[in-house]
C-alpha positions as CSV (number, residue, x, y, z in Angstrom):
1,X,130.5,136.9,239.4
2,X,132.4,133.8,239.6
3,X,131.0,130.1,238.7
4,X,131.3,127.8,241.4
5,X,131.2,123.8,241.6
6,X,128.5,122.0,243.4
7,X,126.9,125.8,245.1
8,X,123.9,128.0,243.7
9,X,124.2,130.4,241.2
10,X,124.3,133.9,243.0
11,X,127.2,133.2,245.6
12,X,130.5,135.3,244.3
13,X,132.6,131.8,244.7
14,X,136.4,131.1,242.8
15,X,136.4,127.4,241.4
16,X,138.7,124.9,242.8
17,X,140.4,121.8,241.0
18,X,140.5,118.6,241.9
19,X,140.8,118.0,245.2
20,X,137.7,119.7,246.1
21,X,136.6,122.5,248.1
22,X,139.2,121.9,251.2
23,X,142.2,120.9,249.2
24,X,141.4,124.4,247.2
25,X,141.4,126.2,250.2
26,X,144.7,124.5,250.9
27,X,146.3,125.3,247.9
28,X,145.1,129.0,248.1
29,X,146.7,129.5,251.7
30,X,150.1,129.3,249.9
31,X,151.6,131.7,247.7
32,X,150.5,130.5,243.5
33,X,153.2,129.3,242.1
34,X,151.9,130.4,238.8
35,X,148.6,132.6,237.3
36,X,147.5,132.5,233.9
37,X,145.2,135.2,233.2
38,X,143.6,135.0,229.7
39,X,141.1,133.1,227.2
40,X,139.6,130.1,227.7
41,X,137.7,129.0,224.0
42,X,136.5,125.9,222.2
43,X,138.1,124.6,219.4
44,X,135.7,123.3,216.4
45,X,138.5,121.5,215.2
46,X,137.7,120.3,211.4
47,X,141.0,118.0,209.7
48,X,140.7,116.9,206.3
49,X,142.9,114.2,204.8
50,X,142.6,115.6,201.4
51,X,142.3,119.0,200.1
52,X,139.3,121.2,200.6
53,X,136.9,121.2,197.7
54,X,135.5,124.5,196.9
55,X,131.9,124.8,197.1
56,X,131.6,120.8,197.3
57,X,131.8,118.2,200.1
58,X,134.7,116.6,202.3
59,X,134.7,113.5,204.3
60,X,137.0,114.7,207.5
61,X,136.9,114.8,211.4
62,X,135.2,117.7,213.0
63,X,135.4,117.5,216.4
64,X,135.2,120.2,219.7
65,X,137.9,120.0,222.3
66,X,139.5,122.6,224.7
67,X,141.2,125.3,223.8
68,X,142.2,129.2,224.3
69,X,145.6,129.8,224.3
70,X,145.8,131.7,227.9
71,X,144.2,128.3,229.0
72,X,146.4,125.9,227.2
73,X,149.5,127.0,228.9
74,X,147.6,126.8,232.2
75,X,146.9,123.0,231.6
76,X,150.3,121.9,230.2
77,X,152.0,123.7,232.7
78,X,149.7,121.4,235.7
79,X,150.5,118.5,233.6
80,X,154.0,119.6,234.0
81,X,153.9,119.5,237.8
82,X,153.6,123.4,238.6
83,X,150.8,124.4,240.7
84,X,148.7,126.5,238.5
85,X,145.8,129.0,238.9
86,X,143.9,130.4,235.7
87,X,141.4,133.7,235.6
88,X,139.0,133.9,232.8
89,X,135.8,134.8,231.8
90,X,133.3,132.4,230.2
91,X,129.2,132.7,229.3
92,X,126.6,131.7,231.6
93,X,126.1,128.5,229.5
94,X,126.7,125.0,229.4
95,X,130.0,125.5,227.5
96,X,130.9,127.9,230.4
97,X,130.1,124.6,232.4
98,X,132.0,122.7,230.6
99,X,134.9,124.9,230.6
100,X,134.8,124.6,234.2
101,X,135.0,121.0,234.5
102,X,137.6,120.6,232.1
103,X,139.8,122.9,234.3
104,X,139.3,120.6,237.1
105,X,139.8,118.0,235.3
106,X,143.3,118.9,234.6
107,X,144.0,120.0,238.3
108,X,143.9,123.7,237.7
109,X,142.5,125.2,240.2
110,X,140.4,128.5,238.5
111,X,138.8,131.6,238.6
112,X,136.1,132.3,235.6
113,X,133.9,134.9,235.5
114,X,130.6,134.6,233.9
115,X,128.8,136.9,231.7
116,X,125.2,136.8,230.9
117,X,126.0,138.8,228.1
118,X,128.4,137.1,226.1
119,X,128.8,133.3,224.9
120,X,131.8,131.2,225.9
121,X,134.4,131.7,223.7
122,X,135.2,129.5,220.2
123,X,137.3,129.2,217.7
124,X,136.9,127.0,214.3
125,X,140.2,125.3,213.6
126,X,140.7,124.2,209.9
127,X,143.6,122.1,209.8
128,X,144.6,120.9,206.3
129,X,145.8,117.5,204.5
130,X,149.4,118.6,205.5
131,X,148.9,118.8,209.0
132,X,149.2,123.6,208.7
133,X,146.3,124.8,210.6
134,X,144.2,128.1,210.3
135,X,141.5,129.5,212.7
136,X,138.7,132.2,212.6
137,X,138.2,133.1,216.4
138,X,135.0,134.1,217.4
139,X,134.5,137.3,220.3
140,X,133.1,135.5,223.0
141,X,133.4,136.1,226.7
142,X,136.9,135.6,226.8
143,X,137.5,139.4,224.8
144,X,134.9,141.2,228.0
145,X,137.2,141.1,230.8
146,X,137.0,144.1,232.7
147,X,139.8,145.3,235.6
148,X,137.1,144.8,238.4
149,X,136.5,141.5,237.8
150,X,140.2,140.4,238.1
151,X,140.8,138.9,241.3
152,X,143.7,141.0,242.9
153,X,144.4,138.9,245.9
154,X,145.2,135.7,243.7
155,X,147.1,138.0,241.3
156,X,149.0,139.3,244.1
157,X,150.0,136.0,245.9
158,X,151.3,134.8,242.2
159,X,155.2,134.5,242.1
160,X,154.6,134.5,238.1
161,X,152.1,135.8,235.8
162,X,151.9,135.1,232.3
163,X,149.7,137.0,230.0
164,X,149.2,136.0,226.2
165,X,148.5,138.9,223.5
166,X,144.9,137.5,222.6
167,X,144.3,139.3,225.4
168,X,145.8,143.0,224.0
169,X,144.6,143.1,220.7
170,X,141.2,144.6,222.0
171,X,139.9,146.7,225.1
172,X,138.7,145.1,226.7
173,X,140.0,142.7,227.6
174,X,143.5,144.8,227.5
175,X,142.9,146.9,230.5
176,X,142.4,143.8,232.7
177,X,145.6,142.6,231.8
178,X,147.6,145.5,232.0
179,X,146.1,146.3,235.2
180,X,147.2,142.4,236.5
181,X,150.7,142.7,235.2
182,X,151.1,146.0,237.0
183,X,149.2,144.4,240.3
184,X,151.9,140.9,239.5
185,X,155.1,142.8,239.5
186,X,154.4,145.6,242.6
187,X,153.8,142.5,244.4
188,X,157.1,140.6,243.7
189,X,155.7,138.5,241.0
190,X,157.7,138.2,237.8
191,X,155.7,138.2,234.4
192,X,155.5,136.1,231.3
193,X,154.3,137.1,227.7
194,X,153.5,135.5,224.7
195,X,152.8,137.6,221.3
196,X,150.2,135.4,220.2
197,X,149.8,136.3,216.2
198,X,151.7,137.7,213.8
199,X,148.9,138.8,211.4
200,X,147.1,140.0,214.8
201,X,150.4,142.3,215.5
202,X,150.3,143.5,212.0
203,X,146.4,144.1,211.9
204,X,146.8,145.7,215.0
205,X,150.3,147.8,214.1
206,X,153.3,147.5,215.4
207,X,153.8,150.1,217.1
208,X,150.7,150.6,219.1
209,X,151.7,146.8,220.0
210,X,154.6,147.4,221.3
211,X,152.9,151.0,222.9
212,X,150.7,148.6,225.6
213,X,153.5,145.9,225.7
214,X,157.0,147.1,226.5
215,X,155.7,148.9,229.9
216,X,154.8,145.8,231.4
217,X,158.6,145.3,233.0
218,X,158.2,141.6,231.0
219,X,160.8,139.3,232.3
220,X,160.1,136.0,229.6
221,X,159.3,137.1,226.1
222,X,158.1,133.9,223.6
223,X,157.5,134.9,220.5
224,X,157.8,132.2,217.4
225,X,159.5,133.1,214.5
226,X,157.0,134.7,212.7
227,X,156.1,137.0,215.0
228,X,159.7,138.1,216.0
229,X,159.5,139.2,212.0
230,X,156.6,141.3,212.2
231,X,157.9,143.4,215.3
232,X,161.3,143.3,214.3
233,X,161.8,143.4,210.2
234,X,164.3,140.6,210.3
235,X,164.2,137.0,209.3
236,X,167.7,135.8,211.0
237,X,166.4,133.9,214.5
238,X,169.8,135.4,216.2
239,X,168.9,139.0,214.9
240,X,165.1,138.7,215.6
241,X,166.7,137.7,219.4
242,X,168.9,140.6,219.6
243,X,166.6,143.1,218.1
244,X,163.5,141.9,220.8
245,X,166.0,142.1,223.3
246,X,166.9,145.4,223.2
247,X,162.9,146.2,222.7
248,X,162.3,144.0,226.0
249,X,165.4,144.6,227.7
250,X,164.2,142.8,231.1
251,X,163.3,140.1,229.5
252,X,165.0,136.6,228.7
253,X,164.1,135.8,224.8
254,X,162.7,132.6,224.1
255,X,161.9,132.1,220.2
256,X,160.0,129.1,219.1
257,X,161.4,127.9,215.8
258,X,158.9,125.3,215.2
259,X,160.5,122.1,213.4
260,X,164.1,124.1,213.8
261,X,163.8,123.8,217.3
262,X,164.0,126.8,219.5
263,X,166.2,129.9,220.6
264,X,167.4,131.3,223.9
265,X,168.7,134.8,224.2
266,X,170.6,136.2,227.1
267,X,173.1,138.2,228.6
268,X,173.9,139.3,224.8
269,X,174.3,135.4,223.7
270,X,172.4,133.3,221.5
271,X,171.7,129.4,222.6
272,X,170.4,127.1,219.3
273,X,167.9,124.2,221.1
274,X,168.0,121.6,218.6
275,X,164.3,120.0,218.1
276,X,163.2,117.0,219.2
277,X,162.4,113.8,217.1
278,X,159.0,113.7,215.8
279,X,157.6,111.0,214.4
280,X,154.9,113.0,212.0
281,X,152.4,116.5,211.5
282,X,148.7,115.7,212.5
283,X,148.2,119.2,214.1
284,X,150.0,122.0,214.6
285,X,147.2,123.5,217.0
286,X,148.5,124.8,220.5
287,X,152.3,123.8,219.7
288,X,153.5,127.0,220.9
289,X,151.2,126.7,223.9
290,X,152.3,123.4,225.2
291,X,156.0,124.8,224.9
292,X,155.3,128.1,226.8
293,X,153.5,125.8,229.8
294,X,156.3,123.5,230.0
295,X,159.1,126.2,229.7
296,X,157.4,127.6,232.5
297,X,156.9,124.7,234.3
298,X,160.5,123.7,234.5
299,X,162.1,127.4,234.4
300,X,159.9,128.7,237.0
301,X,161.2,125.4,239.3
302,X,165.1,127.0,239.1
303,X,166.4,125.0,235.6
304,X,168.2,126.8,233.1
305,X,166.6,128.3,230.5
306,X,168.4,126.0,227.9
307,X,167.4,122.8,229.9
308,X,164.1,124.4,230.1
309,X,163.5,124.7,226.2
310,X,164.6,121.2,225.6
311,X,162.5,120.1,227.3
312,X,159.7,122.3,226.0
313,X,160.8,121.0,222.5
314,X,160.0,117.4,223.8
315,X,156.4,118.3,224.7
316,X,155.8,120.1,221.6
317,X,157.3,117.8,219.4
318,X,154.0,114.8,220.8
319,X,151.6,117.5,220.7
320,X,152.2,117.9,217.0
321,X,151.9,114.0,216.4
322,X,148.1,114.5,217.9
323,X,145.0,116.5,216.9
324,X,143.6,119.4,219.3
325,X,146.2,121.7,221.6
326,X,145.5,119.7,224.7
327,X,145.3,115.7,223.7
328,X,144.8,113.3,226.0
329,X,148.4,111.9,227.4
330,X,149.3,108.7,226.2
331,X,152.4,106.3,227.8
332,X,155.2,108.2,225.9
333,X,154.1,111.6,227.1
334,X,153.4,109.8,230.8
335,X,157.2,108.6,230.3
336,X,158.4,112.3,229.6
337,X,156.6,114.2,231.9
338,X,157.4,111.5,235.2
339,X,161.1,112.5,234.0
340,X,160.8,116.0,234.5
């Protein structure tokens, strides 16, 4: 069933964001302007200023903040100014709970499904002296859901859907998105996909990857670099481009190059996006989100795809200067996003 705000436990209810029971029924009367369907987790993030001392002890920050990639993308892309509905599935627990209210906390109005069966979903981050990150996700709730419990009408009213590959890599929860990328696009909606992980990809195969992946009819592909090299063989960004192109060839190509910027591929050409200025590497955690949820934002809204990654880069570029994928906005993001 679905967790709602402020009823009993028992009633099948869809959450709302922030304005509240009426102002969700507003929003829901109109077509969404965009669905995220995908993992909501918590990050354990642990940052060290030093290097890790094997089998001895490190003063450093551990802290637990929001995360899930499917879910990062849903709240940059609100923060962006795009209406945006997420689908999940979270435990019955109070991290489920708190899952919850962060979502309406950042105006995205949401769908989660609880299990009683699974724990909400978490993922320890280890982020180094150097600012690199690695992570060791757990399989919580996020990895159980099932077709039936996707909510087809919201699906169906979505102009856009985008989908990340945490949730392909198992089954479930790969059935559930295939089957809401099929429901998106024989409504009218177009679709969105993001790879997710290269050593995933590999550990999965590439071929059984692209198998589940290139019959979705995906119309914005946004890989990073590393994992256009794992499903393509090449290291060149404008041959990765080409060579995903002709592997999604609906889809517009948008490659994250990290501190090189980004790359936009289409009708045949190749677009460099320079990077934008940052200041310094605290955290490289949900960089690549925050650009897919503010591409989208501003694409989706009728900019160009160039003017779209630029700006992406701008986000991306303060997420990196912060720990967590989701920090709290300070005046210089406030600045960026009331230009948008």
């Amino acid at each position: 069933m679905a967790l709602s705000i402020g009823r009993p436990r028992g009633e099948h209810a869809t959450t709302w964001g922030r304005a509240g029971p009426d102002g969700y029924r507003d929003r829901m009367a109109a077509d969404i302007d965009l669905c995220v369907l995908g993992d909501f987790a918590w990050d354990v993030l642990i940052r060290t200023n030093s290097e890790l001392l094997t089998g001895g002890d490190t003063f450093g920050e551990v802290v637990l903040l929001p995360g899930g990639s499917a879910a990062n993308v849903a709240v940059w892309a609100s923060r962006c100014g795009i209406t945006t509905h997420f689908i999940g599935k979270i435990g019955r627990d109070r991290m489920g709970e708190l899952a919850a209210e962060n979502l309406v906390s950042e105006s995205v109005v949401h769908h989660l499904v609880e299990s009683d069966s699974n724990v909400t979903g978490s993922v320890a981050v280890f982020v180094d002296h150097t600012g690199e990150r690695s992570m060791v996700s757990g399989h919580g709730a996020d990895f159980d859901l099932l077709p039936s419990e996707v909510p087809r009408n919201i699906v169906a009213r979505s102009r856009h859907l985008h989908l990340t590959a945490w949730s392909f890599f198992t089954d479930p929860p790969r059935s559930a998105a295939r089957s809401a990328a099929h429901l998106a696009q024989s409504s009218g909606g177009t679709l969105s996909f993001d790879p997710g992980s290269f050593q995933m990809i590999d550990e999965m195969g590439v071929d059984q990857f692209l198998s589940v992946t290139q019959d979705l009819g995906i119309d914005v592909f946004l890989p990073n670099k590393e994992e256009g090299t794992v499903l393509t063989g090449s290291t060149d960004p404008v041959d990765i481009a080409r060579e995903l192109d002709a592997l999604y060839p609906s889809a517009l190509i948008v490659l994250k190059l990290d501190a090189d910027g980004a790359l936009v591929f289409r009708d045949g050409e190749a677009a460099h996006v320079p990077p934008a200025p940052t200041n310094r590497l605290v955290d490289a955690t949900g960089a690549g989100d925050s650009f897919a949820g503010a591409f989208l934002a501003r694409y989706l809204r009728g900019a160009d795809p160039v003017d779209a990654a630029q700006f992406a880069n701008q986000v991306s570029a303060w997420v990196i200067e912060h720990p967590g994928a989701r920090p709290a906005p300070g005046p210089r993001l406030a600045r960026l996003l009331d230009s948008a």
